[in-house]
SEKE-18702 format. One record per residue: x, y, z of N, C-alpha, C in turn; residue number from 1. Coordinates in nm, 4 decimals. Atoms other than C-alpha are relative to their C-alpha. Layout:
! SEKE-18702
+----------+----------+----------+----------+----------+----------+----------+----------+----------+-----+
|      npx |      npy |      npz |     capx |     capy |     capz |      cpx |      cpy |      cpz |   k |
+----------+----------+----------+----------+----------+----------+----------+----------+----------+-----+
|        X |        Y |        Z |        X |        Y |        Z |        X |        Y |        Z | NUM |
...
+----------+----------+----------+----------+----------+----------+----------+----------+----------+-----+
END
This chain:
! SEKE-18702
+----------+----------+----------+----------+----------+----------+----------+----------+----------+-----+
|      npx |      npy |      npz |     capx |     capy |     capz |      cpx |      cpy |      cpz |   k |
+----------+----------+----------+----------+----------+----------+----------+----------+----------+-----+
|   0.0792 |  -0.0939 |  -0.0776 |   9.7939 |   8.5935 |   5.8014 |  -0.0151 |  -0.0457 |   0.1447 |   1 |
|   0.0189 |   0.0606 |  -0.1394 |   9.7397 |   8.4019 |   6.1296 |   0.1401 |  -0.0362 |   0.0794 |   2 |
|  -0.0911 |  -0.0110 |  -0.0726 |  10.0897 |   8.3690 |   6.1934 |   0.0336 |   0.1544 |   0.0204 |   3 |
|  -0.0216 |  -0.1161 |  -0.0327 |  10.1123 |   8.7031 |   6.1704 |  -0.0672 |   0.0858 |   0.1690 |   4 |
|   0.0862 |   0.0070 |  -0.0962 |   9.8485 |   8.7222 |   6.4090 |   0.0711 |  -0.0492 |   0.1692 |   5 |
|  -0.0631 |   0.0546 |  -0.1038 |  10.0024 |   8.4939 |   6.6538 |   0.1312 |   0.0547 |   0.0373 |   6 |
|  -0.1378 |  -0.0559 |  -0.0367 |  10.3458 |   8.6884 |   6.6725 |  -0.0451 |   0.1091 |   0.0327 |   7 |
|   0.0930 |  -0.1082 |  -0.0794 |  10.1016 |   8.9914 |   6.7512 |   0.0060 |  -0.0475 |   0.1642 |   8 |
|   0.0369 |   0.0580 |  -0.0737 |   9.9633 |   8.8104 |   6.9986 |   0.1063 |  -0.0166 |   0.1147 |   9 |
|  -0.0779 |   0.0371 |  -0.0978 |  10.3146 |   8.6960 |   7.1929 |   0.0338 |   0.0997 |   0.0354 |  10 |
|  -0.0740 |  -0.1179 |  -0.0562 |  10.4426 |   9.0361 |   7.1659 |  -0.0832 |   0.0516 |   0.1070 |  11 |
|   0.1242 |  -0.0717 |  -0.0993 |  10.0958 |   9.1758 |   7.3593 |   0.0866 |  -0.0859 |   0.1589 |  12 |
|  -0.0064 |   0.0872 |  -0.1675 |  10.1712 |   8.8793 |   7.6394 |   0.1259 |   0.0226 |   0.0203 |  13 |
|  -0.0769 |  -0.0250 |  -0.0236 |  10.4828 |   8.9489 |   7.6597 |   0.0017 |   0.1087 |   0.0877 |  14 |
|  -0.0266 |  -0.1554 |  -0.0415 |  10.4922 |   9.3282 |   7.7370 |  -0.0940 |  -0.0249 |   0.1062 |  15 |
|   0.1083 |   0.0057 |  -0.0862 |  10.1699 |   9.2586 |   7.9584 |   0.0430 |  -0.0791 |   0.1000 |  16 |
|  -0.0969 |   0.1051 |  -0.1412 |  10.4095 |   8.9869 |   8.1538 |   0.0840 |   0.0966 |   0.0741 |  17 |
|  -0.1386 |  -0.0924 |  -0.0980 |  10.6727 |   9.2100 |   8.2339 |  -0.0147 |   0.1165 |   0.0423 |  18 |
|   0.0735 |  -0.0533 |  -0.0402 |  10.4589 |   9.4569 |   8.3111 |  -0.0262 |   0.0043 |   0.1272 |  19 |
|   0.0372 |   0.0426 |  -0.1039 |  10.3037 |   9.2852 |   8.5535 |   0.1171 |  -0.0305 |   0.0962 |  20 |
|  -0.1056 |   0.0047 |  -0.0503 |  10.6310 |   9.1710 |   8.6700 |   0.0356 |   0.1163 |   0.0647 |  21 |
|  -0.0769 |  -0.1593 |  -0.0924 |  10.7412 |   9.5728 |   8.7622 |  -0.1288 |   0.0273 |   0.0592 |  22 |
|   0.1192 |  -0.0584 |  -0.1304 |  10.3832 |   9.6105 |   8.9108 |   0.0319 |  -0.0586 |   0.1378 |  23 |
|  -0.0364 |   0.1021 |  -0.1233 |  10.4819 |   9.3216 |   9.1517 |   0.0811 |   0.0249 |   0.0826 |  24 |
|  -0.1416 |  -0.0572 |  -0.0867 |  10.8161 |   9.4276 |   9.2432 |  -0.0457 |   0.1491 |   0.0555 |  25 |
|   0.0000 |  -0.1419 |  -0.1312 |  10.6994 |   9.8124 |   9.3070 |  -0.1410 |  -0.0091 |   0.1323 |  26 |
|   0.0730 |   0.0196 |  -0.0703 |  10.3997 |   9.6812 |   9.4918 |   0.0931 |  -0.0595 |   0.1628 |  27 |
|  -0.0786 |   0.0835 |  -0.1087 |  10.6217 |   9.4863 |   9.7139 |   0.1663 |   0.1156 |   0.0934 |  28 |
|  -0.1307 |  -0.0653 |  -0.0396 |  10.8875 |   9.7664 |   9.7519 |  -0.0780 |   0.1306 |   0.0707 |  29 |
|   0.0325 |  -0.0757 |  -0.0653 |  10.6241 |  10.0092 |   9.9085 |  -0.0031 |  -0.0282 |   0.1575 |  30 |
|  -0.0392 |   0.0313 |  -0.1829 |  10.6984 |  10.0576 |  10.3021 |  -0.1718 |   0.0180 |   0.0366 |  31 |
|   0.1611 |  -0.0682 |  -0.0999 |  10.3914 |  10.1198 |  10.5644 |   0.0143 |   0.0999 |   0.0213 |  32 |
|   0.0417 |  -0.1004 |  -0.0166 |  10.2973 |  10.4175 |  10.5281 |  -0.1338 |   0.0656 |   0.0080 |  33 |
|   0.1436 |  -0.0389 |   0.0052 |   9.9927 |  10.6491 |  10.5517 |  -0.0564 |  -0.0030 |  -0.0944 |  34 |
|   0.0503 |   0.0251 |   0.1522 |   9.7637 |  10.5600 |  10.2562 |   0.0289 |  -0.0683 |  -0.0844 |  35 |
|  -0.1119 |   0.0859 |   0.0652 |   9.9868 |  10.3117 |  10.1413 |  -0.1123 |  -0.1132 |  -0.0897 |  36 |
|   0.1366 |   0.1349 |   0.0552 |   9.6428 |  10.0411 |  10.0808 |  -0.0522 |   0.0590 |  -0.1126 |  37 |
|   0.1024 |  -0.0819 |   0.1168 |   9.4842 |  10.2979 |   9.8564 |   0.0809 |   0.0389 |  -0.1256 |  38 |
|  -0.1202 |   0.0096 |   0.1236 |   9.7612 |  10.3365 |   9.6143 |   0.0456 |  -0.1521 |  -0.0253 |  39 |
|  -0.0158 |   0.1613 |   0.0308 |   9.8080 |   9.9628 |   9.6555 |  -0.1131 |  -0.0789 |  -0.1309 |  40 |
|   0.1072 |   0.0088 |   0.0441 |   9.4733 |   9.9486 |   9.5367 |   0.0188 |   0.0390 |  -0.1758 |  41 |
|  -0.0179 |  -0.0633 |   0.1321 |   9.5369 |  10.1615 |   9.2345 |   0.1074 |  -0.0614 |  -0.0909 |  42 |
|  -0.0737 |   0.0754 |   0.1167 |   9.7950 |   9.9752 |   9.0981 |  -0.0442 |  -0.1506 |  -0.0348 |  43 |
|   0.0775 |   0.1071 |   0.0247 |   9.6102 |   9.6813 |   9.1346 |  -0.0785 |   0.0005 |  -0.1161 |  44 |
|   0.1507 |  -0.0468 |   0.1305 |   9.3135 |   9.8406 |   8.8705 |   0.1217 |   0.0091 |  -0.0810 |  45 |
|  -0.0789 |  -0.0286 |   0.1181 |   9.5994 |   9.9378 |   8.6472 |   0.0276 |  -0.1456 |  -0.0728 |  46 |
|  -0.0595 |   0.1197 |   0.0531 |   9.7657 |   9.5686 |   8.6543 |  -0.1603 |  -0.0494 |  -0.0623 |  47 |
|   0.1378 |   0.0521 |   0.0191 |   9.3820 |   9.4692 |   8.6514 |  -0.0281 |   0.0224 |  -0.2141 |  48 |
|   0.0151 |  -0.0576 |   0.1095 |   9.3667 |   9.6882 |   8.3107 |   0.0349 |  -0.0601 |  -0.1144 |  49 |
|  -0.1083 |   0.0803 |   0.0864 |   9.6640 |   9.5312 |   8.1471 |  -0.0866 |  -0.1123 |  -0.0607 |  50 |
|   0.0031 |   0.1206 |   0.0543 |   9.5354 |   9.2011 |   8.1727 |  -0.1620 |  -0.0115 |  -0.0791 |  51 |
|   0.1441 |  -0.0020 |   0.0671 |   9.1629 |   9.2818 |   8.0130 |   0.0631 |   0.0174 |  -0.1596 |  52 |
|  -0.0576 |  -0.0228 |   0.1346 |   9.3472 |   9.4345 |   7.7374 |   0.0856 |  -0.1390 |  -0.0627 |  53 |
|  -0.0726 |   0.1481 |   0.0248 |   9.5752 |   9.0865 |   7.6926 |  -0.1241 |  -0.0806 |   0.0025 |  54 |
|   0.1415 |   0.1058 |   0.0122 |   9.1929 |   8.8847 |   7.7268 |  -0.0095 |   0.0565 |  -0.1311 |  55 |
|   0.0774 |  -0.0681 |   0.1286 |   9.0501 |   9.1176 |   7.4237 |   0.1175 |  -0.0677 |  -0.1296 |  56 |
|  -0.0812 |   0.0600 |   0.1310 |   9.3999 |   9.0132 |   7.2074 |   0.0028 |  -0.1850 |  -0.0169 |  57 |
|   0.0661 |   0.1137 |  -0.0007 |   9.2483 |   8.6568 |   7.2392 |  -0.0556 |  -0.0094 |  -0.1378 |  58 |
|   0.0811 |  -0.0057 |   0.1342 |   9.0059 |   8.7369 |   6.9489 |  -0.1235 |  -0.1239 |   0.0075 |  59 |
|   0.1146 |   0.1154 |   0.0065 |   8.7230 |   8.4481 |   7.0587 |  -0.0833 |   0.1324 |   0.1027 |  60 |
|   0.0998 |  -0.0847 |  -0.0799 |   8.4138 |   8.6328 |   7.1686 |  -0.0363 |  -0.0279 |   0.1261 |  61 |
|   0.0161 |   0.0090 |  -0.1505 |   8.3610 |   8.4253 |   7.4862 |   0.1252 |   0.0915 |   0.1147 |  62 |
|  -0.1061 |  -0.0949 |  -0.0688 |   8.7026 |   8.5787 |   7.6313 |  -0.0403 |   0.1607 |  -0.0222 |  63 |
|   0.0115 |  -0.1439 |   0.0097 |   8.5709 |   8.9187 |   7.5143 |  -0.0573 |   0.0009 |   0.1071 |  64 |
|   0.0714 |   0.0128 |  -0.1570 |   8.3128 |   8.8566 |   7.7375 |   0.0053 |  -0.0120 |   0.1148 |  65 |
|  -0.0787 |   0.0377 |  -0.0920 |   8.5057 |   8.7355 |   8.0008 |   0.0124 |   0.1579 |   0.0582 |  66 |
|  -0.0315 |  -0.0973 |  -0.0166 |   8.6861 |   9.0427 |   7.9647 |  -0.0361 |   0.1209 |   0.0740 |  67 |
|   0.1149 |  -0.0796 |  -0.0164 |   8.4060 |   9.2817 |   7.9639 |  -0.0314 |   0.0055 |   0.1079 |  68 |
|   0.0604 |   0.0226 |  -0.1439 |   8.2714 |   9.1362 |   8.2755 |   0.0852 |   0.0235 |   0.1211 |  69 |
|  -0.1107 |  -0.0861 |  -0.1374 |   8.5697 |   9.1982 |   8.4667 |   0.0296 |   0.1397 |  -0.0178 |  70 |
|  -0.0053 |  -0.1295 |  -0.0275 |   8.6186 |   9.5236 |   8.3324 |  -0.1222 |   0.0615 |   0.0668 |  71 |
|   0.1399 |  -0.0470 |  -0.0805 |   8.2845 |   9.5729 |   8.4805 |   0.0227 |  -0.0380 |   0.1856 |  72 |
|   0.0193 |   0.0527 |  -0.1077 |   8.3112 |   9.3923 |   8.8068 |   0.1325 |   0.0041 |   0.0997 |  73 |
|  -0.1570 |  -0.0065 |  -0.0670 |   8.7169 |   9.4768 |   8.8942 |  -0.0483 |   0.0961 |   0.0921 |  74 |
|   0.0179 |  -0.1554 |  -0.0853 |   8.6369 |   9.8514 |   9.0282 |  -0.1281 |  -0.0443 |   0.0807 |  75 |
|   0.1191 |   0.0191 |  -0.1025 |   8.3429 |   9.7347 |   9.1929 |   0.0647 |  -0.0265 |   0.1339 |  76 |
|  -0.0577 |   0.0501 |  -0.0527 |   8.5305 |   9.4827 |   9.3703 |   0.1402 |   0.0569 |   0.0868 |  77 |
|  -0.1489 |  -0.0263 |  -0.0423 |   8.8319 |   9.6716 |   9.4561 |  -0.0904 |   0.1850 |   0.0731 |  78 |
|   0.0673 |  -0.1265 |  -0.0170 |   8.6020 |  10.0025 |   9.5225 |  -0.0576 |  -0.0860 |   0.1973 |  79 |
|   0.0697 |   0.1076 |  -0.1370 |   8.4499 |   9.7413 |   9.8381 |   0.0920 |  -0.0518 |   0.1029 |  80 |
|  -0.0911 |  -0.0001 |  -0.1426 |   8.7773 |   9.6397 |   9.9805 |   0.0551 |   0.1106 |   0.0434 |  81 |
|   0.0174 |  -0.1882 |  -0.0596 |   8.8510 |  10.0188 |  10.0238 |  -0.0414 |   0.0092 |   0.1152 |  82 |
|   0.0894 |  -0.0823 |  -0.0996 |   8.5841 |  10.0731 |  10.2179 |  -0.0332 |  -0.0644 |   0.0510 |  83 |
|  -0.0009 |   0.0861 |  -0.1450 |   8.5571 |   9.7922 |  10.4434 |   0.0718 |   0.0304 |   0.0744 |  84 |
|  -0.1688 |  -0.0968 |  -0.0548 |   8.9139 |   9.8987 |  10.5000 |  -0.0722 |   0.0859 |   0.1008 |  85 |
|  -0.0023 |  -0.1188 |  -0.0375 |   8.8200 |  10.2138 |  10.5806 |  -0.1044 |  -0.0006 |   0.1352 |  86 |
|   0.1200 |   0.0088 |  -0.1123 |   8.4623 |  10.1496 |  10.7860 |   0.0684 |  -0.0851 |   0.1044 |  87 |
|  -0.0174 |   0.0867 |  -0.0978 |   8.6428 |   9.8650 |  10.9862 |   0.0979 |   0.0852 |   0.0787 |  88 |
|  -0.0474 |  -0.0551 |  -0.0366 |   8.8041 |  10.1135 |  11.1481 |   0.1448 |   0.0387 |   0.0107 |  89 |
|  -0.1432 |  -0.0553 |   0.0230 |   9.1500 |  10.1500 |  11.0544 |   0.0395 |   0.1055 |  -0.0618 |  90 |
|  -0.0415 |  -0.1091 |   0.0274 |   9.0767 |  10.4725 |  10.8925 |   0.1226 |   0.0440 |  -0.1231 |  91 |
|  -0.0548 |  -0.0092 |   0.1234 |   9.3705 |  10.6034 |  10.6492 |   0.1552 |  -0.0970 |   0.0201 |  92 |
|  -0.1191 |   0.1592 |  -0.0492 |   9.6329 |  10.3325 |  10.8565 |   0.0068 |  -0.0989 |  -0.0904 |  93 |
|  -0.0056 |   0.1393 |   0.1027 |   9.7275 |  10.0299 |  10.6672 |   0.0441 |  -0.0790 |   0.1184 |  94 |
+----------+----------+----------+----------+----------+----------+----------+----------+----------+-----+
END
């Protein structure tokens, strides 16, 4: 049963690696354009997503927690560099 578990487990990190991997590369393959930070942004929460979901296939309750707390505290955080962005006057520029 627990190896079963654990071959769960690699497949999750796996897919959640290479994942992250094509977030990286299309993050890096977007030009400067108008709005370009705010879609930057958004794939950020997505990759952000991934890796909460890869904490939770942990199975120890402190990592849930972990988890939890960043799914709580990511969008905050990423909702704030937005809008510094935006107030510091660069507007919808990147």
């Amino acid at each position: 049963m627990n190896a079963d578990i654990s071959i769960i487990q690699a497949i999750v990190f796996l897919l959640t690696g290479s994942l992250l991997f094509v977030a990286a590369f299309g993050l890096m393959r977007f030009e400067k354009i108008v709005n370009i930070l705010y879609a930057r942004l958004h794939i950020i929460g997505v990759v952000d997503f991934a890796c909460i979901i890869t904490l939770l296939f942990f199975g120890k309750p402190m990592i849930a927690l972990v988890a939890v707390l960043y799914f709580i505290l990511t969008p905050v955080a990423v909702h704030s560099i937005a809008k510094a962005h935006y107030d510091g006057g660069a507007g919808d520029n990147y």
